[in-house]
C-alpha positions as CSV (number, residue, x, y, z in Angstrom):
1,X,126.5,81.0,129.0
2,X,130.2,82.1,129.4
3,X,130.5,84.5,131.9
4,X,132.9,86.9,130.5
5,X,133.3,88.7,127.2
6,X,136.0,89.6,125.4
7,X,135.3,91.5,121.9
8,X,138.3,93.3,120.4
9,X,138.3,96.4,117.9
10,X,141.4,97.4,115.5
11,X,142.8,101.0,115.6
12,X,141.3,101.6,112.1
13,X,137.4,100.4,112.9
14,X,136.8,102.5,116.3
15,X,138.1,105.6,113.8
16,X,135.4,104.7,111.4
17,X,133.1,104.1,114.0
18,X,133.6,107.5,115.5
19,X,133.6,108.9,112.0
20,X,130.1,107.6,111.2
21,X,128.3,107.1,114.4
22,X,129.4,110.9,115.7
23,X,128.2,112.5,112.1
24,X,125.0,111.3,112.6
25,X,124.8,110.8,116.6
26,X,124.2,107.6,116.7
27,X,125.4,104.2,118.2
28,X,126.9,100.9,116.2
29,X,124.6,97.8,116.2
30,X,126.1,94.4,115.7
31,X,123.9,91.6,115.6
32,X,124.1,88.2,113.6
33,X,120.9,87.1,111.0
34,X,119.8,84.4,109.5
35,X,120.8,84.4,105.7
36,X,123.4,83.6,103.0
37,X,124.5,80.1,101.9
38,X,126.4,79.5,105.1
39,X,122.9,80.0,106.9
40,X,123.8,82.9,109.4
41,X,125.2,86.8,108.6
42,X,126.4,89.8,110.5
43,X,124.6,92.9,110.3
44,X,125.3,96.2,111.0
45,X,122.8,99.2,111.7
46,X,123.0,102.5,113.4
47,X,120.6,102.9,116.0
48,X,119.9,105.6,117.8
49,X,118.8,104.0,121.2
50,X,119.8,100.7,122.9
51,X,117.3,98.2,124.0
52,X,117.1,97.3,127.7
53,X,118.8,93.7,127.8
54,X,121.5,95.2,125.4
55,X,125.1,95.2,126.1
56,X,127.1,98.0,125.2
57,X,130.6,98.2,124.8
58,X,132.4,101.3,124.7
59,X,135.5,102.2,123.9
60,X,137.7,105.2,122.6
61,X,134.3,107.3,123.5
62,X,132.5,105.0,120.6
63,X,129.7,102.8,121.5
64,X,129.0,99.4,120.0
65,X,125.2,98.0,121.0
66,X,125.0,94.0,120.9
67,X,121.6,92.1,121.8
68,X,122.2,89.1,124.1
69,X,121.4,86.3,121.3
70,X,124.3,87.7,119.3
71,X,126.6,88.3,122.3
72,X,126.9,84.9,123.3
73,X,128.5,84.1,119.4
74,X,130.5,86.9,119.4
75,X,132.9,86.7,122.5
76,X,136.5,86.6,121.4
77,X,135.9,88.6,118.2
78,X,137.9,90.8,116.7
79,X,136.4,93.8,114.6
80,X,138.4,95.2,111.6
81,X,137.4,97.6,109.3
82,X,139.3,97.3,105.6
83,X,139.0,100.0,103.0
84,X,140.7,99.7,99.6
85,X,139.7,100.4,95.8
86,X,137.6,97.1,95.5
87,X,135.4,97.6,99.0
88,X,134.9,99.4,102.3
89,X,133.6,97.2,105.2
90,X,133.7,96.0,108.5
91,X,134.9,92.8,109.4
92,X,134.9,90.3,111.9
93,X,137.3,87.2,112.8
94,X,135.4,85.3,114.7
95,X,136.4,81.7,116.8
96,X,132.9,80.8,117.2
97,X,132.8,79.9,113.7
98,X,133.1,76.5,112.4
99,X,132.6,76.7,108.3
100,X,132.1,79.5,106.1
101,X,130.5,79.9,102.9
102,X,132.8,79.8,99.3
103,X,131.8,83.4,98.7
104,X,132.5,84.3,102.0
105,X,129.5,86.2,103.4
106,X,128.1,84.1,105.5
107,X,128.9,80.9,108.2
108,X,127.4,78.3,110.4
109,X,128.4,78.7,113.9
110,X,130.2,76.1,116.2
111,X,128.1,74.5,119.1
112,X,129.5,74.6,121.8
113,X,128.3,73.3,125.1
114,X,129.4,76.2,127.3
115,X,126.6,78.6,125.8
């Protein structure tokens, strides 16, 4: 496992993450699923609680919760949030990726030897 983390957050998301998580006092959970064509997903859930081998991250007084199987994958990440007249969702560039779907929603992640 890589012994650092490095997860960054555009301007735009932490302001929707304050906006939603502080309405309903609760924290951000990222995680990645199995699903979709591509074979894996990301998911996001508010959660009231973290679990004890969590990570949080914290930042701009929001809190994002990440369980360790999904924290290994998601080092180097950058979270976006877009909003526009077609959509309003979260986003997230990710490096560990090797191939997405054609629709987009889902990916297979690179294997990398230094996880």
């Amino acid at each position: 496992m890589k012994n650092f983390f490095n997860f960054n957050i555009d301007k735009t998301a932490i302001n929707q993450i304050k906006y939603i998580t502080t309405k309903k006092k609760k924290k951000l959970r990222i995680f990645i699923k199995g699903g979709g064509c591509g074979g894996l997903k990301y998911g996001f859930i508010l959660v009231k609680n973290k679990k004890y081998n969590d990570t949080c991250i914290i930042k701009d007084n929001i809190i994002i919760v990440i369980d360790p199987i999904s924290l290994q994958y998601l080092s180097g990440s950058y979270l976006f949030y877009i909003s526009n007249l077609e959509e309003s969702k979260f986003i997230i560039k990710n490096s560990n990726i090797k191939k997405t779907c054609s629709c987009g929603s889902s990916f297979k992640l690179r294997i990398d030897e230094n996880f």
